[in-house]
C-alpha positions in Angstrom: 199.4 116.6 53.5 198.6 114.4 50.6 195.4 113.5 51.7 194.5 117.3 52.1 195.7 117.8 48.5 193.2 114.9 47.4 190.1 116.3 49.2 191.0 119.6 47.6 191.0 118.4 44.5 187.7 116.5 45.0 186.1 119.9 46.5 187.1 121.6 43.0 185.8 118.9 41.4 182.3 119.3 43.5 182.7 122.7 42.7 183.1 122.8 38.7 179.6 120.0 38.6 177.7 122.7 41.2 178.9 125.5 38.6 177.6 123.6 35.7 173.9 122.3 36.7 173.5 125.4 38.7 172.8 123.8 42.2 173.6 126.5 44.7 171.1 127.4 46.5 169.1 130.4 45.3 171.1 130.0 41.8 169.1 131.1 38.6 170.2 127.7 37.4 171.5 127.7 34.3 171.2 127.2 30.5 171.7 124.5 28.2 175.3 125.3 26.0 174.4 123.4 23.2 172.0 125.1 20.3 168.5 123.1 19.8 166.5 123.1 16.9 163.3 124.2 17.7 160.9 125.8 15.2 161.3 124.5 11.3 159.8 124.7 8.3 161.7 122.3 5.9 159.5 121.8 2.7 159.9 123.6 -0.7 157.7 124.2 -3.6 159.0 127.6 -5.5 160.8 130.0 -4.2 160.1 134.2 -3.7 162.8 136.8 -5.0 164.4 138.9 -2.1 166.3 142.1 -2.0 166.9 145.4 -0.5 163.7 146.4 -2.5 161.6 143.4 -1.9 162.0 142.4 2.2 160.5 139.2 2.8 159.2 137.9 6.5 158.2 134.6 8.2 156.9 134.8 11.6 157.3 132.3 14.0 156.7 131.2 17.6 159.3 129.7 19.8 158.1 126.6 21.9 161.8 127.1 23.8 162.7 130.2 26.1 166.1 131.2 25.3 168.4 132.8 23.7 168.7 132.8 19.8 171.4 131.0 18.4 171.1 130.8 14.5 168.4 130.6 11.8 169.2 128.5 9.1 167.1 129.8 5.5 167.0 127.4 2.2 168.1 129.2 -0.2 167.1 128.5 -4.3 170.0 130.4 -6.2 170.6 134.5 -5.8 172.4 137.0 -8.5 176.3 138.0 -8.3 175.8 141.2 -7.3 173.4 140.7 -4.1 175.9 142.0 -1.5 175.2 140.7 1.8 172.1 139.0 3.1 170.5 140.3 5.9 168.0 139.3 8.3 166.4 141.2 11.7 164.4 139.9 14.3 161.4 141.4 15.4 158.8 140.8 18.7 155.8 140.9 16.4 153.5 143.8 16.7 156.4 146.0 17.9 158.3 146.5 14.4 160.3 149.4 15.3 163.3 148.3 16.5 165.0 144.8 16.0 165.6 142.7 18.8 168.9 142.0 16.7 169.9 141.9 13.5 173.2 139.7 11.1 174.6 139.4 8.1 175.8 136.7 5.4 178.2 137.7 2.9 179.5 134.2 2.1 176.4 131.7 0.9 175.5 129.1 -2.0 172.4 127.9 -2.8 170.2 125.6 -0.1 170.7 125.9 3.4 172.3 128.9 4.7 173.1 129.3 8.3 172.5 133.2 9.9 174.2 133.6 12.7 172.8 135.1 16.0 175.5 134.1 18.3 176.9 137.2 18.9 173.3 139.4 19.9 171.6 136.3 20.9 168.5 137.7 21.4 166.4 136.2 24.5 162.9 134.9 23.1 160.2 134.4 25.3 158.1 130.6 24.7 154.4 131.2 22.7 155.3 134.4 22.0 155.4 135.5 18.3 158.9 136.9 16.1 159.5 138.4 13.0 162.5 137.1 11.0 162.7 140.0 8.1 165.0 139.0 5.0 166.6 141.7 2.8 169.7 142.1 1.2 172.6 145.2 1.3 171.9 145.7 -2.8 169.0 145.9 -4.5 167.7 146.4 -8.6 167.1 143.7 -10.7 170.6 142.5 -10.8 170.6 141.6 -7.1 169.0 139.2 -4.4 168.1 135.8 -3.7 165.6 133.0 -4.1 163.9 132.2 -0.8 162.1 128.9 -1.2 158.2 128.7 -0.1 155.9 126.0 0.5 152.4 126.1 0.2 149.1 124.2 1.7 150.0 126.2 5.3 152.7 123.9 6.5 153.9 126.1 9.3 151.1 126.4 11.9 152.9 128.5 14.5 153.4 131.4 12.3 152.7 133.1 8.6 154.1 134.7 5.7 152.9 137.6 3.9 151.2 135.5 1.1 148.3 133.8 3.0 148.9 130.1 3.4 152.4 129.9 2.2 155.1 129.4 4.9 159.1 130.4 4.0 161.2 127.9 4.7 163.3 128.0 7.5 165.3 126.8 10.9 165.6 128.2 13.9 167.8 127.4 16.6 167.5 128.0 20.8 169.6 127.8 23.7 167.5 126.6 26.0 167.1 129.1 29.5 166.5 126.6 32.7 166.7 129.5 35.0 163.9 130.3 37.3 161.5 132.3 35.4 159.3 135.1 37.6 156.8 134.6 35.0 156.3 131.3 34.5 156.1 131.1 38.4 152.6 130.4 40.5 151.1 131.9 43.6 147.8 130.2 45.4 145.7 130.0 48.1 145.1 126.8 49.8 141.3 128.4 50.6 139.0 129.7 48.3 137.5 131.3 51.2 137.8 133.8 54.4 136.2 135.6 57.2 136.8 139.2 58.0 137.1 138.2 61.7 140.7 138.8 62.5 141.5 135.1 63.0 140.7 133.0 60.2 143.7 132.0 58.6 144.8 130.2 55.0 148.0 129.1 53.4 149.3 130.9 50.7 152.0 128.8 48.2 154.5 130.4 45.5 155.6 127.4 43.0 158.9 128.5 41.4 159.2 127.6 37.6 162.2 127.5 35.2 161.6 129.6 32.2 160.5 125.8 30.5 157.6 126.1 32.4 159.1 123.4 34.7 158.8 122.7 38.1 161.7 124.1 40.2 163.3 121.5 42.4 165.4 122.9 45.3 165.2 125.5 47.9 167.4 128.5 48.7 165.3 131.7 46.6 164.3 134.8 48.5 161.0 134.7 47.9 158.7 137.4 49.4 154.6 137.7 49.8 152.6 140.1 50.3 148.7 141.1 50.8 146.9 144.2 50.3 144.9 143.0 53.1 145.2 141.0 55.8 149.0 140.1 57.4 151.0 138.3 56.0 153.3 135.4 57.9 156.8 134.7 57.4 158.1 133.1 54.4 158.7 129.0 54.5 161.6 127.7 52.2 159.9 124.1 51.9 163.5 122.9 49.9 161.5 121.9 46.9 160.6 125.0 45.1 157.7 125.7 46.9 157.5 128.9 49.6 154.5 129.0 51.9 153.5 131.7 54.0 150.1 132.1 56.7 147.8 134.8 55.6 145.6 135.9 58.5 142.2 137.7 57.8 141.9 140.9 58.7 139.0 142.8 60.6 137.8 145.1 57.5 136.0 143.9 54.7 137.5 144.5 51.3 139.4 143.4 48.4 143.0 141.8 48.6 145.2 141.4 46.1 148.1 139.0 47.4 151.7 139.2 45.1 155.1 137.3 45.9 158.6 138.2 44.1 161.5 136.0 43.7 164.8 137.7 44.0 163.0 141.2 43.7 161.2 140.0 40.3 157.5 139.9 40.7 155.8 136.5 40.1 153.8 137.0 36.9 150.6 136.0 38.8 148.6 137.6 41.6 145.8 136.0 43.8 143.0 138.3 44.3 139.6 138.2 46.0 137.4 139.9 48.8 137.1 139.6 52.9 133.5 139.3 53.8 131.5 139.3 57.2 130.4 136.1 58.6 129.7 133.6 56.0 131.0 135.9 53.2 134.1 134.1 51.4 136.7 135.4 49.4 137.6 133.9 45.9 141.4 133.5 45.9 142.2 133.2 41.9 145.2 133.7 39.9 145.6 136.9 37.4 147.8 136.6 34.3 149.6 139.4 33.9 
């Protein structure tokens, strides 16, 4: 009995690691607890007056997929009767609505932290935000000194005022799930025949939402062609899913697409079945 009260202890201890790193087969993984800094603009040179009147943004590009944690702003001095400071996140080129929005109403002049916790806002990697300052008063007897920097020193982003940069922090927590998107779909051919029998391997590379390779079997991964018939599905236990596409008899244009857990790969392979000789060009689409 007490040795079965041991190995069930050491099971729940298996159990808690598998729940942490996210091994279980066909798991999304999982993502990092523990807030990164990832974009930053530190320097200061003068600062720009903010309020309800005057907004101020800073754009930005995450290098991390994940969710939002904090932005930190450095802060010159502000007047007594600012009210609370307030910042929104925006995907830029779609304004209308905040991806999420928070307020300060306890601060002091330098770094200030914003906190995003609660919303935290997924952010896609290489894609451009808005972070939008304001405050809940305005007039001349309210806001707050944002400090600026000049000489462009943020290159992922901009400011209104053409090569100044606010100066800011953001902070990520990382996603290491498997990411549709980033994901990969290929053809081990370049070419077919429209014979009927020609055959060619088709490979879907699973990705975390890093960009990085994923490592272990277990997804339900599906492909499909437009053209042609499609063989079943290999789990190779690596991240990798192959499948056998056979040519089909009619000459035309294939488009071949794979989803992972229902979510479509954010690439297609595409190309065209020709007689005899003819080939068909098997290249990847961004989407």
């Amino acid at each position: 009995m007490e040795g079965w009260k041991r190995k069930k202890r050491w099971i729940a201890m298996i159990l808690v690691v598998v729940l942490a790193l996210g091994l279980f087969p066909g798991g999304k993984g999982f993502a990092a607890d523990s807030p990164v800094l990832d974009q930053e603009q530190p320097n200061k040179n003068g600062n720009v007056f903010v309020n309800r009147d005057y907004p101020r943004y800073q754009t930005f590009t995450p290098a991390i997929a994940g969710n939002l944690n904090k932005i930190e702003l450095n802060i010159f001095d502000y007047y007594a009767g600012t009210g609370a400071i307030r910042l929104g996140i925006y995907k830029e080129g779609d304004l209308g609505t905040p991806l999420a929005t928070a307020e300060l109403t306890s601060y002091s002049p330098g770094w200030m932290v914003v906190d995003f916790s609660g919303a935290s806002p997924y952010l896609k990697k290489d894609t451009m935000y808005r972070m939008v300052a304001s405050t809940e008063n305005g007039g001349s007897g309210a806001g707050f000194g944002w400090y600026t920097s000049p000489g462009d020193p943020y290159k992922r982003g901009y400011s209104p005022s053409p090569g100044y940069d606010f100066s800011f922090r953001t902070y990520m927590i990382a996603d290491y799930s498997i990411s549709p998107g980033e994901s990969e779909i290929s053809s081990a051919q370049s070419s077919l025949t429209a014979d009927g029998t020609s055959q060619t391997t088709v490979t879907v590379k699973l990705k975390d939402a890093q960009g990085n390779a994923w490592p272990t079997g277990g997804s339900a991964v599906a492909i499909t062609s437009t053209l042609g018939t499609v063989g079943a599905v290999t789990d190779n236990q690596n991240g990798t899913y192959t499948a056998t596409l056979t040519a089909p008899t009619t000459v035309g244009t294939t488009t071949i697409s794979a989803t992972v857990g229902g979510s479509a790969v954010g690439q297609t392979a595409s190309g065209h079945f020709l007689r005899g000789q003819g080939s068909v060009s098997l290249c990847r689409i961004h989407h």
